[in-house]
Each structure stands twice: as C-alpha cells, then as structure tokens.
N, C-alpha and C positions, 0 to 999 in steps of 0.2 A: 314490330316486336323488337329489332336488334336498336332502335330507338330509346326505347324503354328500359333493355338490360343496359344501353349503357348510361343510360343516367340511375339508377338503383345500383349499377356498379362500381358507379364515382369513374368510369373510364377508363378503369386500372385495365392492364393485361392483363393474361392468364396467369394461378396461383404461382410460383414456383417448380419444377420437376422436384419428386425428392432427392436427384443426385444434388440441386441447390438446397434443399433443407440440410442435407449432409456438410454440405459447404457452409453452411452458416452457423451449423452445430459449432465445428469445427475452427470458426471463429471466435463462436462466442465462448468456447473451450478455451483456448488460447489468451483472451483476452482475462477470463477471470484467474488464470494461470500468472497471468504476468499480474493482476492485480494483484494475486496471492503473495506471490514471489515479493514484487515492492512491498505492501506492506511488510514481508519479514524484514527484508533488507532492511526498512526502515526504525522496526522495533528494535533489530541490532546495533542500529546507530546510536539510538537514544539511550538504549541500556551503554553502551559503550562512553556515551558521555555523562552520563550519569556516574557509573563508576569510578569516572574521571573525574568529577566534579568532590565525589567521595573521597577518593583518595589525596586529592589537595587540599582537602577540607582538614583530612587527619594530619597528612603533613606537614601545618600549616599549627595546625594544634599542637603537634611535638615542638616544634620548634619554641613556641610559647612558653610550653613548658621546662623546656630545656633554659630558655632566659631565666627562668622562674628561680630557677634551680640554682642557676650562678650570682643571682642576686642574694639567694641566701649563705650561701657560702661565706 
C-alpha cells in the first residue's frame, strides 16, 4: 500500500504545517507589497520625466518665440 501512495503522490512529503502556509502567506504578502511599491516608484519616474520632457518642450518654444519677436522688431 505505502508503494502505491507513493507513486499517486508523485513522492512529495507531507503537505505544509499551517505555521508554513502562514510563512508563505507572508511571503507572498511581501512580495506583491514590494511589486506594489516598484510599480509606483516607477510610475513616478515616468511621470516625472514626462514633465520634464514638457517643460523643455515649452521652454524651448518661448525661446522661439522670443527670436520671433526680435526679428520683428
């Protein structure tokens, strides 16, 4: 019989205790915590160069404009 269970069991030991289900909660808590976390950091990143990108965009256009201005003169 112990033959049998261990080939339908694939061999595996015994499940987990639940103080390891708790530990692995507890991991996988953790890890979508820090997935969370990165992703924000990162959306701040991009927004931050974005704005950056904006902001050089217009100041780049005043300046233009500011040529524009003294050619008319």
């Amino acid at each position: 019989m112990s033959h049998v269970l261990g080939v339908f069991g694939g061999g595996h030991t015994c499940p987990p205790l639940p103080r390891e289900f708790s530990k692995e909660r507890e991991k996988a808590k953790a890890r979508g915590d820090f997935q969370k976390l990165r992703e924000k950091q990162q959306l701040e990143e991009d927004l931050r160069g974005y704005m950056d990108w904006i902001t050089q965009a217009e100041l780049e256009g005043d300046e233009e404009e500011g040529e524009h201005e003294k050619h008319r003169e």
